[in-house]
Each structure stands twice: as C-alpha cells, then as structure tokens.
N, C-alpha and C positions, 0 to 999 in steps of 0.2 A: 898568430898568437905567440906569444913571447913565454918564455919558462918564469915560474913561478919565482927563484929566484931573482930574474930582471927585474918581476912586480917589486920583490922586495927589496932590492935595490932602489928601485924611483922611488918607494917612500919611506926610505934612510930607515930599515930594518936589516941586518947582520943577518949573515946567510947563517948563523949559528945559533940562530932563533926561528930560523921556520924550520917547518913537519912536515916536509911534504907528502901529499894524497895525489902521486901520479906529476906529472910534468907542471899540468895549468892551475892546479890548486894548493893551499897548503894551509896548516896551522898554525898561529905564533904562538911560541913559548911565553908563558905568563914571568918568565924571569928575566923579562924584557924590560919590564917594571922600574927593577930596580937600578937599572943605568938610565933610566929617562925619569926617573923623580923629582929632580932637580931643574928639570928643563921647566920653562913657563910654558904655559898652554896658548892653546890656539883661539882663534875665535869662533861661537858655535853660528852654524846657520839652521835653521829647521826649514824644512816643506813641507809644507799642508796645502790644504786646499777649500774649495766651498762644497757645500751639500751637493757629493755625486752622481752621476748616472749609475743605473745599476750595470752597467759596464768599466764603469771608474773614471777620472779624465787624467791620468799620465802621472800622479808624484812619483814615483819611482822612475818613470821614465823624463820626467824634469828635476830629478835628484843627479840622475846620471848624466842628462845634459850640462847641470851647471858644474861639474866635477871637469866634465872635459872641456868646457867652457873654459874654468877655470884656469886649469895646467895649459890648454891652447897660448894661455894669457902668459906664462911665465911663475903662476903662480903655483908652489908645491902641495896642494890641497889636499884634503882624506875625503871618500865618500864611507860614509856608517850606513848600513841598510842591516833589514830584516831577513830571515829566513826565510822561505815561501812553503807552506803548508801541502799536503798533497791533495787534503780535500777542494781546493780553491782550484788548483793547477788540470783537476780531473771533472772540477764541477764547472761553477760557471763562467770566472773571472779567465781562467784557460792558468799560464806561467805568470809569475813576477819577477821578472828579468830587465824588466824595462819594453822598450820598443824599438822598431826599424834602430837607424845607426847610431842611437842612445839605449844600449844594451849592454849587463854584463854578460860574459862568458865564463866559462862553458857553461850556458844559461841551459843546458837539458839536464848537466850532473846537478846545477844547483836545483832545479825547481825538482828531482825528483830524490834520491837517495844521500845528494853532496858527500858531507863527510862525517855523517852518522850519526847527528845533534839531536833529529827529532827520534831515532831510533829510539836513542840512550834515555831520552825523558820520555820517551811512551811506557819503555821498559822498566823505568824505577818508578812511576806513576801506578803501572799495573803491580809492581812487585809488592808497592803497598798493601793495594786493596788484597790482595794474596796472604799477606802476614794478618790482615786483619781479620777476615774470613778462617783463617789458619788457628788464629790466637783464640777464638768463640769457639771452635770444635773442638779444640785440645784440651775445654775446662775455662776460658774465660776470665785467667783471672785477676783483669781490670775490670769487668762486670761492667765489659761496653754492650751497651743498649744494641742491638740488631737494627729497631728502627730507628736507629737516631748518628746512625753512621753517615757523615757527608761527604764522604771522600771519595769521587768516582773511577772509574777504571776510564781511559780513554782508548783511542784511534785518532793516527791521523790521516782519517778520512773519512769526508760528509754522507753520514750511514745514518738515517732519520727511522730505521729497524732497531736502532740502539737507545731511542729518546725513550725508552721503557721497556725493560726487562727483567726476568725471574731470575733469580741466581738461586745456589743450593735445591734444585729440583732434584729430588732423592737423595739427598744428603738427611742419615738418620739424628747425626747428632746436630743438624744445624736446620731451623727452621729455613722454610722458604720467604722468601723476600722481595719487594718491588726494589729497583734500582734502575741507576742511567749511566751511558756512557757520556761521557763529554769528549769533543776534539784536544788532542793532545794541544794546541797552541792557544787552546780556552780553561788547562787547568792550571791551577797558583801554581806548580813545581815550573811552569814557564815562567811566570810571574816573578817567582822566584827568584828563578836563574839571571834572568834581566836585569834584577835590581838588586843584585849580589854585588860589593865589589872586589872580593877575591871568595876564592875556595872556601876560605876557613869561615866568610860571612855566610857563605851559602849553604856551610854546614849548621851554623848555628839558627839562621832562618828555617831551616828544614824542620830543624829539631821543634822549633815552636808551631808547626804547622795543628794546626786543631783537625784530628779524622775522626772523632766520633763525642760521642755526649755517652756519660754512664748510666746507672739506674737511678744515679741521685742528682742527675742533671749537671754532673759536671764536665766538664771539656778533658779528655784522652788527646795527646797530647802525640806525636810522632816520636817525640824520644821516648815514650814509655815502651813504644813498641821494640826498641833496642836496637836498629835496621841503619840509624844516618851512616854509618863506614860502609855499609853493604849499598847504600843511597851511592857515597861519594866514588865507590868505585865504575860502578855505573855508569857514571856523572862523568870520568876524570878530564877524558879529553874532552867532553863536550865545553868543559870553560874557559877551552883555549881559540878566541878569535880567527874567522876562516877568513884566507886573504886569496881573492882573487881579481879581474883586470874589469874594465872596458873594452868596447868594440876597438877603443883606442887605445889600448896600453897605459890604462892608468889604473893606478890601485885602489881597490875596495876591500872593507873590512865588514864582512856579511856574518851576522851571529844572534841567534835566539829571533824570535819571530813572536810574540804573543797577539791574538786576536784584542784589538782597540775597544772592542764590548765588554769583556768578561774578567780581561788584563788591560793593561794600559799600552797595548799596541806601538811599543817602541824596541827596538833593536837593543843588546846588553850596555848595562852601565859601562862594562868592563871593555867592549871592542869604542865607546862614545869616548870614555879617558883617554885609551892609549891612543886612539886620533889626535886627541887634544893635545898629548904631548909630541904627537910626530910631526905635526903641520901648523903649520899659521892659518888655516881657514879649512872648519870640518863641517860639511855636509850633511844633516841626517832628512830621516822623515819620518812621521805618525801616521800611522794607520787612519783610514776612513774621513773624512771631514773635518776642520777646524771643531766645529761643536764638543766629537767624540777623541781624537787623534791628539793634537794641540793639547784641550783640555788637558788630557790626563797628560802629558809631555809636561806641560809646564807646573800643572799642581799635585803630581807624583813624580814622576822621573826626576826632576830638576831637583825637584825641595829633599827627595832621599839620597839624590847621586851629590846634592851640595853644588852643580854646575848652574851657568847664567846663560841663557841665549842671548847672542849679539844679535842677528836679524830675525825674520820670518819670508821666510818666500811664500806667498797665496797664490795656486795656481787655482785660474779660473778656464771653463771652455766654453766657447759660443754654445756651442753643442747643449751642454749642460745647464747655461743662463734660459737659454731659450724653453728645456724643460722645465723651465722652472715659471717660464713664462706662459706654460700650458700647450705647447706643442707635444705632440705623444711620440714615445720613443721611437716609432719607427716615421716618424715623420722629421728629425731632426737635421737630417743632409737638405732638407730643402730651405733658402733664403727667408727670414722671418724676421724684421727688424724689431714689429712691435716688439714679437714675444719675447726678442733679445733687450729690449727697455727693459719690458717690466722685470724679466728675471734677475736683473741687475739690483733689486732689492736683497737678494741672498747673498751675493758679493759685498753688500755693503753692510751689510751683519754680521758676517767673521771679520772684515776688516773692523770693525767697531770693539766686538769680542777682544782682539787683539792687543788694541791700543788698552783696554784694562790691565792689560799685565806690564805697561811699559816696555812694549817693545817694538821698534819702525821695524814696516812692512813693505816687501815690496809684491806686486801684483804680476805673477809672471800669464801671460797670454797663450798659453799652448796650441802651438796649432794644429788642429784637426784637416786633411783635405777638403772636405764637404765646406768651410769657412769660405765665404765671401766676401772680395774686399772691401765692400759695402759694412759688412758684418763687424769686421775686422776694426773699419775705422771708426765705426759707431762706436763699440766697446775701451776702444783709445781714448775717444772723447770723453766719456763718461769718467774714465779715470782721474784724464785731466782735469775735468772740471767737480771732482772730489778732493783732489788734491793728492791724488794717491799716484806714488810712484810706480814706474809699471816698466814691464820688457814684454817683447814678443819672441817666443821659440819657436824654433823650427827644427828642431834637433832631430826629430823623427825619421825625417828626410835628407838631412844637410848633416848628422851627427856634431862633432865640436865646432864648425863655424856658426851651425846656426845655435848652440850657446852662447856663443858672446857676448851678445847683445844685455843677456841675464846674467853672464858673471860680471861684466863690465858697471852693469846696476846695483848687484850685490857690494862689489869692492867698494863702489863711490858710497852706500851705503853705509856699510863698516866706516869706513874713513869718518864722514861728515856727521852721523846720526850716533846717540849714545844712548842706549840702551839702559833702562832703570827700571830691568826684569823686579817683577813681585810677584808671588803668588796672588789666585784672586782670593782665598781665603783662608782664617787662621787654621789649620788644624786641632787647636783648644777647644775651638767651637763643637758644639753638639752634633752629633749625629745628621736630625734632621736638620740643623741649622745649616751644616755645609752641605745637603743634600740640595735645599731650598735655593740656598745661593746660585750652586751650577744652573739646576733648574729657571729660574726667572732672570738671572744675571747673562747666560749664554743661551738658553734656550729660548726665553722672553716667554717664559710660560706663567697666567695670573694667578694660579694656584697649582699644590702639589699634594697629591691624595694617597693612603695610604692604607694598603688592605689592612685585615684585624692582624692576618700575619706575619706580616712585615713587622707592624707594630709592636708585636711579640718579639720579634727577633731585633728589633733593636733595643728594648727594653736587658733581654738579656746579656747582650754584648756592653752595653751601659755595665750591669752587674759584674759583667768580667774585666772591667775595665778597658776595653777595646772601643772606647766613645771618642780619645784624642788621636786619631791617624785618619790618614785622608782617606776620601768617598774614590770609586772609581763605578762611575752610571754607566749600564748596559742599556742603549736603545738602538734604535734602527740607524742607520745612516744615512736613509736616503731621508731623511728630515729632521726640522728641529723640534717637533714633535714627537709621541711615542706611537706613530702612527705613522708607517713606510708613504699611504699615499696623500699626506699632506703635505705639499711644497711649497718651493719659494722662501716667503722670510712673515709666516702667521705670527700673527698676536692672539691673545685673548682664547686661550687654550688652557687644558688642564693634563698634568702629565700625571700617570696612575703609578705608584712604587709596589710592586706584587709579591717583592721578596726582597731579602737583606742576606745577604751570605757571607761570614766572614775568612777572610785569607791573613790567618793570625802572621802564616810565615813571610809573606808578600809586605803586609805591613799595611794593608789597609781592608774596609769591609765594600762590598761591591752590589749598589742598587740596582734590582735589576726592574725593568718597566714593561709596560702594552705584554705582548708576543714572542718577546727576544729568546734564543734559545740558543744554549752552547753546544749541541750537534746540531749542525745546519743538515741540510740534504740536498737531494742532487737535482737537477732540472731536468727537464722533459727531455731535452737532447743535449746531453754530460759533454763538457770538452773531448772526454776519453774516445766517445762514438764520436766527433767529427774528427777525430786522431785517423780510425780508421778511414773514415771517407775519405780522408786528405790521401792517402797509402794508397785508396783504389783512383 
C-alpha cells in the first residue's frame, strides 16, 4: 500500500491540500478549488447496471476495474465512488469495497468507521429532531404541530425495531407520540450534502429543509429553528473529499453515500467536480439498477450539479440475466442457456432507457466464476447482434489486466461516439406529470395509481410551490415493477404511489411505491454472524 500522499501525487493533488487520517487515507482541502477553476474538465463515465440479484452483480467492483483498466492504459483517470453504509456492510450485501483484485483499500476502515462522514450526519440529523422536541417542551413557540413533524432521527444501521416508535414516554410537558427512524444514508441531510456544491450551498439547502407543519398547516422551516452554524460545525470536515487507492495504487475519491430509493444514490457533487477538474476521464457509479441508480443520476444529479455524462457503462451478469430468465437464486452456478436468452429482455430495456437521455452505452460482461463458455458466448452474440457495444471483465480475478479490455472500449467510445445528454423530463412539468413519465417511460408501467394520501400531499406541495423540481421514485430494485418478485423486463403492470414526501432542502419531493421502506432490516443470518464464523 503506498502513503496517502503518493495517492495524491498520482492524481496531480499538492501535498498541501490533503488531511491526513493516518498513513493510507486522507482528506482534500476544499481550497483546492480555487487553483483548479480554470482548468477544463474531464470526461464523465457512469456505471450502472441491469435489474440485480439480490446479491448485487459488481458496479463498484467494475467501477474500480475500469479505473485500473484505465491508468494500466496510460491514462490519468479519477474513480468517484460512494460511502458504504454500516447497515448494508453488517446486513446483507456484506462491504462495498469492490472485489477480489478490483478493490479499494483500506477497504475494513472505509466500509466501517473511514473518516467520520456518516458519524457527523447521523449526529446533525439526530441534533435536529432534538431541537425540535426541545423547542415543544420549552413552550413551542413556532406552534409546530407534534403530529405533523416529518423530520426523523436516523441510525446508520438496518434496525427494523426502529420502523415505529414512542418517543416522549413520560415526558410531562410533551405529549407522547408515534415516530420512525430512517437509515442515516436514506435521510435528505445526505441528500443534501451530495448535492451541495460547496459549504455555503449546503448551508443554505439546510436552512430550507421543511421539519415539521404548524397548527395552521404551514411548513417550520430548519432556519426557524436557529441550529444551521451548529449544523455546519458538525458538518465541517465531512465536505471535504476522502481520497484513497486501489488494490493497485490508483486514486479514488469516496464521499457521501445516499441510498438510490429515498436519495438519489450517487457519490457528492463536490468529490464528481474536483475529479472533473483533476483528470481527463472520471469514473463514477449509481446505486441499484439503471431503472433506480441512472435514473436519478441523470435527472437529479446532472440537471442540479449542471454536469453532462459522456458515456454509460451497463454492467450485465449471466448470473443475473439467467434470474431473470426464471432460474432461482440458488440454482444460478449451474449452465442455463435458455434462461440466459430469455433474460436478455432486461438487458435490453436499460439499454433502451439509456439511449433516451442521449447517451452511448457500452455493455461491460462481468464475470462471475460459475459462467460458462457456452454462456459467455451466447451473451456476446446477443450483444452483437443488438448492436450494442460490449467488453468482457475479469478483473475479479486478473485485477487491472483484466480491465482492459473495458477501458480500452470506453476510450474508443469517448473518442468516436458524442454524447447529447438530455434530461428525460422537464422539471416544469407537474408533479404527477414527471412521476408518470419515470413510471411508463423507464419502468414500462400502463398505468400509475395513487392512494387518497399521496394525493393530499401533492396537492399541498403544489400549494407551496414545491411542484417545479424533480421526482426522485422509491421502489424495489430488484424489478421494474413495485413488486421485488416480478422480473425480467414485464409490461402491462400498474405501479401504486403510497406516499409523496418532500425534501425542500435536497431540492426535489420523493415517490415512494408497493412496500419500500427507509429502515431496511437485517436477514436471518447478518453478514456480522458469518464475521464470526469466518474467526472460528
């Protein structure tokens, strides 16, 4: 492993701009800024991928392939990645570190405590609900409603004992109350922080955040409660960019993490930019599936950060075509052509999604051991005779030689293919207007239904003028449906909107559908318990 200064050396950052947190990791100074202003930016690449196992199939771990793919090549590349959450890391998914020898490092400090991001916003998220609670006992007097307060206390950790709870139980001056927690990487102050692009944006987003409704039904606002300096100190170092390596000595810029349901599941505006300006080709990825991930990537992140994707990398896995093909998950190591045909309908519905927003794609092949070359060649074919460009990785195994092949795809990409990014819809449009669109335009759903209470709450977000900023839809990921066990690539389906909740400070209001729910919980046997097994 190489000291954190070498990292920031390879990618042309002044040892007088990082913080270090020990030897292998560090912070950049956000007055790094202001010497790379003038530079031109880089070209963006995104990784997404198709409707996944509930295991995942690799973009982080084919973000970090094509980074060392890349630099293997000669070229000075940034990888942008996400935070990793502890509930995910402890629950099902296990770390988000990548995999085998497309991995970052020191992938045990980042996927657990790193360098104290998710602390800091767990801690001004809860200081909230504290002032709030604080400000009704002392006399109240913004004469917030108790039950009309939306602003949750989080954890970051999948605690499904938290999806409903009593607070003030013996408190004489403050009645008792139902309340939830949410995951710290499922509330707006991540949302937030992501889509800030400096400090002083993130104070003024804050300040707008909406926490509660009065007795006369109007929106209590975060600045009334007097708190954003006591927010930003909390806050300070968290919006300064973590930089640390690959299994191979290359540099990554990991920062903010929001859940792809609840947020828009993409890494900060703020570490996406200063890539843009340090390298000629920056890497990122979206949380969960082209449908959910993508999506909001390209019609929040882009249209609020002001930036353009140049490519799309779609990572597909036999594995995962073939469930889609109707093999059950624990049957997917065995050889299945059909079912690898038919699932090839889902591949070809994010690629389709894609080409909406004008922008060339290429199809990267992840490969999984259990793949067969039988398997392997089939899925080639199909490509080919789509027309769709494609690479195979092997980076798992092979770390940066077997990226090559994928950066080598990406650059002729960049090169030859020109990119004429568009949002898919206006944000003028109505409420349900741009709800509708995602719905039947990506989802291919033939109607979209809407409880009485949704309907309420967007009628009143109309009233507040909160009807022109963009939608970010909560559903499952493991389909395009709002129903986890419906796969493949369904038509002629109906998607249910159960709720509408708005994230004034985030900058958009957030559909949520089916079952979705922003404290996940833990599985029958928690990554944590096969920690121990692994020890004995």
């Amino acid at each position: 492993m190489l000291d954190i200064y070498q990292i920031a050396e390879k990618a042309g950052i002044k040892k007088e701009y990082v913080i270090p947190y020990g030897l292998d990791k560090g912070k950049i100074d956000l007055k790094i800024n202001e010497e790379l202003k003038d530079k031109q930016n880089g070209k963006l690449v995104l990784v997404t991928a198709i409707t996944p196992t509930k295991a995942g199939e690799g973009k982080t771990t084919t973000s970090i392939a094509l980074q060392d793919g890349l630099r293997y090549l000669g070229v000075n590349s940034m990888l942008c990645l996400r935070e990793p959450s502890l509930g995910p890391v402890f629950g099902l998914k296990g770390g988000a570190t990548g995999g085998g020898r497309a991995s970052v490092i020191p992938s045990e400090d980042i996927n657990l405590h790193f360098t104290g991001d998710m602390h800091a916003l767990t801690s001004s998220i809860n200081l909230i609900s504290a002032v709030i609670d604080n400000h009704i006992f002392q006399g109240n007097e913004l004469g917030i409603d108790p039950n009309r307060i939306i602003w949750k206390r989080a954890l970051d950790m999948n605690d499904r004992a938290l999806r409903s709870v009593t607070v003030n139980q013996g408190e004489k001056k403050s009645a008792p109350r139902q309340d939830e927690f949410v995951i710290t990487v499922a509330s707006e102050m991540m949302a937030v922080l992501c889509l800030a692009s400096d400090p002083d944006d993130f104070i003024n987003r804050v300040k707008k955040i909406v926490v509660a409704y009065n007795f006369k039904g109007e929106p209590v606002y975060l600045n009334d409660l007097r708190i954003s300096n006591a927010i930003y100190k909390l806050m300070k170092s968290a919006f300064n960019p973590n930089l640390v390596q690959t299994l191979e000595g290359n540099p990554c810029l990991i920062h903010g993490g929001p859940f792809a349901n609840i947020a828009h599941g993409c890494n900060s505006l703020i570490a996406t930019k200063l890539g843009l300006k340090l390298a000629p080709i920056v890497v990122t990825e979206a949380g969960f599936g082209a449908d959910l991930g993508a999506e909001k990537f390209l019609d929040i992140k882009c249209r609020v950060g002001g930036i353009k994707p140049n490519a799309v990398v779609m990572v597909a896995t036999i594995r995962a075509l073939k469930l889609h093909g109707g093999v059950a998950f624990e049957d997917l190591n065995k050889e299945n052509i059909d079912a690898l045909k038919v699932g090839t309908a889902n591949l070809k519905r994010h690629m389709e999604n894609i080409a909406k927003y004008g922008i060339p794609a290429v199809v990267c092949i992840n490969h999984f051991a259990s793949d067969t070359e039988l398997e392997t060649q089939t899925l080639k074919a199909f490509c080919k005779d789509n027309g769709y460009e494609y690479a195979f990785c092997d980076s798992f195994k092979k770390g940066a030689e077997g990226g090559v092949s994928l950066a080598n795809k990406v650059i002729e990409t960049l090169k030859e293919k020109k990119s004429n990014y568009h949002p898919l819809y206006d944000e003028k449009k109505s409420i349900k207007e741009k709800i509708e669109t995602i719905c039947k335009e990506i989802y291919r759903a033939k109607e979209v239904v809407y409880t009485d209470e949704a309907l309420s709450q967007i009628e009143d977000y109309n009233r507040l003028g909160y009807d022109k900023i963009p939608v970010c839809i909560a559903k499952t990921p493991l389909s395009f449906t709002d129903n986890a066990k419906v796969l493949n690539a369904p038509d002629d389906f109906v998607i249910t909107i159960r709720e509408v909740r708005l994230s004034a400070g985030a900058g958009f209001v957030v559909a949520l559908t089916g079952s979705i729910m922003t404290m996940p919980g833990l599985p029958k046997v928690p990554a944590a318990v096969k920690m121990e097994d692994e020890e004995k």
